[in-house]
N, C-alpha and C positions, 0 to 999 in steps of 0.2 A: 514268396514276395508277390506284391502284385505291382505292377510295371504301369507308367503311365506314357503317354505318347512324350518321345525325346529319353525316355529313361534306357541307360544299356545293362542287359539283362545275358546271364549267361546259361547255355545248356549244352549237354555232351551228344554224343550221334545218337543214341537212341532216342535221346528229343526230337531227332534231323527225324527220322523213323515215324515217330506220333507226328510232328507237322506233316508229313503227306496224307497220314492215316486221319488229319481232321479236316485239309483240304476236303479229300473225298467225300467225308461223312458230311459234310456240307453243300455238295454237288458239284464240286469242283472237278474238271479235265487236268490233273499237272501235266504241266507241260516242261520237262526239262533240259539238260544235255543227256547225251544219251550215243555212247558207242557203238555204232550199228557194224561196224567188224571191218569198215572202212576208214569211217571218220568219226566227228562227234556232231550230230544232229541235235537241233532240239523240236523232242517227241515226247512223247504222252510216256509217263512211269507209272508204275501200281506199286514200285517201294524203292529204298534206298540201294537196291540189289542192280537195281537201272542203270544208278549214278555212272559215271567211267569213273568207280576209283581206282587209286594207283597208277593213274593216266598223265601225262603232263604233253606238251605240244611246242613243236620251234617252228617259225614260217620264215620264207627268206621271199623276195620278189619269184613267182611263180612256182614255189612253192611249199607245202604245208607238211609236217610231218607229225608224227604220235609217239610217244615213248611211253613205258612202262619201268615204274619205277618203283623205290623202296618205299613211297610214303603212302599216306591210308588217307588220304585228300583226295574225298569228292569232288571237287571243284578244281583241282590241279591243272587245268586245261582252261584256256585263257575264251575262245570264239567256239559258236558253231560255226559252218559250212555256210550257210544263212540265218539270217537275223531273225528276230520276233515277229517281223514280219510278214510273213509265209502263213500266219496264223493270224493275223487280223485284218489282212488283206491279200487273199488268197493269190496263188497264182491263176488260177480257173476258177471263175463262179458265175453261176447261170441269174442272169438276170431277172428271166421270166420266161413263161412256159404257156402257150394257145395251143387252143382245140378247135379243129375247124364246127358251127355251130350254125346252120342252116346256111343261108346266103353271106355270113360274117365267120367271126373267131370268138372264143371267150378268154381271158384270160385267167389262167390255172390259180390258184391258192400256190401261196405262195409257202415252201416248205417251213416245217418250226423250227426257230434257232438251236443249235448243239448247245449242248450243257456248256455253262461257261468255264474259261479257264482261269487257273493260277499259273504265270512262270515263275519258276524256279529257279536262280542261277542269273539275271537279269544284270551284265555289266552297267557299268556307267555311263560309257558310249552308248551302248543299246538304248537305256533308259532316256537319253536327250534325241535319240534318232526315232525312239516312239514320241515322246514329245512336243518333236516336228510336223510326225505326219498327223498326231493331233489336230495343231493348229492347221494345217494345210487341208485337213479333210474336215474341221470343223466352220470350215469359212462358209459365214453368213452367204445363201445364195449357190456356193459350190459344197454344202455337208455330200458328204459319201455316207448314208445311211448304213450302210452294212458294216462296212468299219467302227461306225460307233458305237451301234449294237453290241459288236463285241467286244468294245473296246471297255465301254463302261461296264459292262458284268465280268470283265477281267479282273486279277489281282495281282501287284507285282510285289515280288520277293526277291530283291535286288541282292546280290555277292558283290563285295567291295575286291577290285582286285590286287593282290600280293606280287603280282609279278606281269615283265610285259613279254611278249616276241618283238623276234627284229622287226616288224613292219608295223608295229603300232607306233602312232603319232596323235593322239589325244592330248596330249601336255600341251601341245600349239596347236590345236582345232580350239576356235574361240567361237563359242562357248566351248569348253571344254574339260578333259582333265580325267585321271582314275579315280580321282571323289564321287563316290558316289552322291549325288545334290538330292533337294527334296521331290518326289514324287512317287516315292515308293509306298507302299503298305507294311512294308517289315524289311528290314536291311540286317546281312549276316555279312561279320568276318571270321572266314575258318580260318581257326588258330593251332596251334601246336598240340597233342595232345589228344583228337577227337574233339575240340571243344566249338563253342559256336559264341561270339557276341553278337547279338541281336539287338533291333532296337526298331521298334514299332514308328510306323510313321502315319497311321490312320488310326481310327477306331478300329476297322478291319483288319488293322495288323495286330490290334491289342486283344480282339477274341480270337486270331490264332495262336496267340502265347500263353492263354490263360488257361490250359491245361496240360500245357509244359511242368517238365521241374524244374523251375530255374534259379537261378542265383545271384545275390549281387558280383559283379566283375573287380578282381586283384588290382594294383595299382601296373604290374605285372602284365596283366591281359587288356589293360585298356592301354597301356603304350607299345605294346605288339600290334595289336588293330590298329592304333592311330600311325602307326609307321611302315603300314604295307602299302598303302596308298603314294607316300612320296617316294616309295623307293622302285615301285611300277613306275613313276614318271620318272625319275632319276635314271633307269635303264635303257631310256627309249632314246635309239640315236637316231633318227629321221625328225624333219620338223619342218612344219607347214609353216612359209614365210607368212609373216605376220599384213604383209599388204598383198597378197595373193590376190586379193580383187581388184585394185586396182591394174597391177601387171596384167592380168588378165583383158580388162575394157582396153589399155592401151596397145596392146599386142595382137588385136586383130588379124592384122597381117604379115605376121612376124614367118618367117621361112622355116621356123621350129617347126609348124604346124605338117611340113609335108617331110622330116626326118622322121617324129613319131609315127606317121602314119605308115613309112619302110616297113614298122617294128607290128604296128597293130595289125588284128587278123578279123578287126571287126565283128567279133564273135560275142559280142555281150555279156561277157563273162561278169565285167566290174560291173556291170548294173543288177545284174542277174543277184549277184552276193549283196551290193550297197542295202542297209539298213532304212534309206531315205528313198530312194529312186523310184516310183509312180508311174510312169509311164504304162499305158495298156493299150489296147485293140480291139473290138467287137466284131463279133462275126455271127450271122444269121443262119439256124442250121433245118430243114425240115427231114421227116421221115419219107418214106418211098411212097406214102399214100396221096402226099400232102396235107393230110391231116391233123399233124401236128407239127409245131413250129417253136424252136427256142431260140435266145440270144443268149451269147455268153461272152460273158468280158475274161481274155487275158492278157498275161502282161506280157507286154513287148517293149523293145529297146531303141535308143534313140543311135544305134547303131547299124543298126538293119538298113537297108538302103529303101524299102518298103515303108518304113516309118515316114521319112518326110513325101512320099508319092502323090501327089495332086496331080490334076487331068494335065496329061504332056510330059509327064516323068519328075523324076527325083529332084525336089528341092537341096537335097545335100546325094549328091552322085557320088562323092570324092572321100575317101576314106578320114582324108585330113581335115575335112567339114565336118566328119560326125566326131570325131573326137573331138577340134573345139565344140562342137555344141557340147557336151557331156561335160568337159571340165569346166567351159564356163558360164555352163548355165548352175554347177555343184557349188562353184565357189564364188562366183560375180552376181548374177542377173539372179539368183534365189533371194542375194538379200531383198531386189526390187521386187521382186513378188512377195517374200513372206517374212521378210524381215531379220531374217537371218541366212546362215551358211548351211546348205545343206549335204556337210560334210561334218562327221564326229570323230575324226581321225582314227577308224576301226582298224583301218589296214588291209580289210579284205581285200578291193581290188588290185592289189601289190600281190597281195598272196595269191590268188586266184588268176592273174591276168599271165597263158599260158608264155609268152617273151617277157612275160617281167615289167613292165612299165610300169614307173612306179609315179605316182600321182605328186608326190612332193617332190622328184628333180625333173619334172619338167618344169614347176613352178620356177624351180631356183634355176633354172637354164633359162627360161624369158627374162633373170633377171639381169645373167651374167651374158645378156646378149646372143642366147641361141646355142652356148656351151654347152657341156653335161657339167655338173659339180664335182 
């Protein structure tokens, strides 16, 4: 059959197999999940052999667990460790490179871009938090060049998910939801069986399927796919109050602010993991001759007590200052900058944040007065 964009098309694993093997043939880096014997990354595969199958994952507030189980599910494992992010906005990237050049410098050629990527595996959440920083690094005046370098010679190949962990909350991140929406190149739900529905969302998703064997889909396999997504959200028992920004602008100075801060250890953990979080630092480096000189941008957290530092010390000294900075500039002051929330209810920093704090009961404690829920 040949498929046309919006049509749902089916194929078995060794389809899963040839789409890496046409990625490649095309120049593509996949970039997938990927079991490194700890967690599940996502890292560059050369085949299906990569995938964590037989892998499934539970996360509770700090923290994340791996199981091994009966089924032959690629994709059984809900997050990576970090987001897509890692790879289109590096943690370390060198800006630029001089050579000292008579009584001046010259500035170095700049190196040639990495073959581009495909991800593989791309949730829903994922998919609205690249999205994001789209729009945030596409702004007329503030573009991030390097970012959209890579961004536009990327391809995504979004997985709709089946299932949630305790700490996701996407059903009430507005925008939100386990639907995977439009912006992908080719969307897969793995179904029972080895099998795949797919369903092309570019032209560029439609010449990675056209050398598949695929099939029209059962009435069978399209109501299995259409029902792993409400039943992800139907699991999920955390949930982000629906005026969380408002609560936030009015609670300023709410006494919550110096309980969580008992708990936090300032360590940057949730930003570190957050799929949305920007934040960086430059630092100028030279060699011992003098001779040569680079700058490199990485990323730093608004938790650091060096982040807010201007001449005469820290802007935010107080553990309880950076943490409201962080949740309400995620959930309040993003939408005044970029028009939305810069939260997609992934869950990571619950999972990840080593006491557990979890981002949705402190909202619902500013609402019940400073309680816990």
């Amino acid at each position: 059959m040949t498929p046309g964009i919006g049509t749902k098309t089916v194929f078995d694993q060794t389809g899963l197999g040839k789409l890496i093997s046409v990625l490649q043939s095309q120049g593509y880096r996949v970039i997938a999940p990927r079991h490194d014997g700890v967690a599940v990354v996502y890292d560059e595969i050369s085949s299906t052999q990569d995938l964590p199958r037989g892998w499934s994952d539970s996360a509770e507030p700090g923290s994340v667990r791996l199981h091994q189980d009966d089924s032959a599910r690629y994709f059984g494992t809900t997050l990576g460790v970090q987001g897509w992010k890692r790879h289109l906005y590096p943690p370390r990237q060198r800006l630029f490179a001089a050579e000292k050049a008579g009584a001046g410098f010259r500035i170095l050629p700049h190196p040639p871009p990495d073959k581009p990527m495909a991800f593989l595996g791309v949730r829903a959440c994922e998919l609205r938090a690249i999205q994001i920083q789209d729009h945030l690094f596409g702004q007329e005046g503030f573009q991030e060049p390097g970012y959209l370098e890579r961004r536009r010679a990327a391809l995504i190949i979004a997985v709709e998910c089946a299932h949630a962990v305790s700490t996701c909350f996407c059903a009430s991140a507005s925008p939100g939801g386990p639907v995977v929406e439009p912006g992908f190149d080719l969307k897969l739900n793995e179904l029972e069986g080895g099998l795949y529905l797919a369903e092309a969302g570019s032209e560029e998703g439609l010449v990675l399927l056209a050398p598949l064997t695929l099939r029209d889909p059962s009435a069978a396999e399209l109501a299995e796919a259409a029902g792993q997504a409400p039943a992800a959200a139907a699991a999920q028992s955390r949930r982000l109050e629906p005026d969380a920004r408002t609560l936030l602008a009015n609670n300023l100075e709410s006494p919550r602010w110096k309980e969580v801060a008992g708990r936090c250890l300032t360590c940057g953990n949730c930003t570190m993991v957050c799929p949305t979080c920007f934040c960086t630092t430059v630092e100028d480096v030279t060699d011992l001759t003098g001779n040569h000189a680079e700058r490199w941008r990485h990323w730093d957290s608004c938790f650091t007590i060096d982040y807010s530092y201007i001449h005469g010390g820290a802007m935010r000294a107080e553990p309880a200052s950076r943490y409201r900075q962080w949740i309400t500039h995620k959930l309040s002051s993003w939408h005044e900058q970029f028009g939305t929330s810069g939260c997609v209810g992934c869950g990571r920093c619950i999972a990840w944040c080593p006491p557990g704090i979890d981002i949705t009961a402190e909202i619902s404690a500013l609402k019940t007065g400073g309680e816990r829920p």
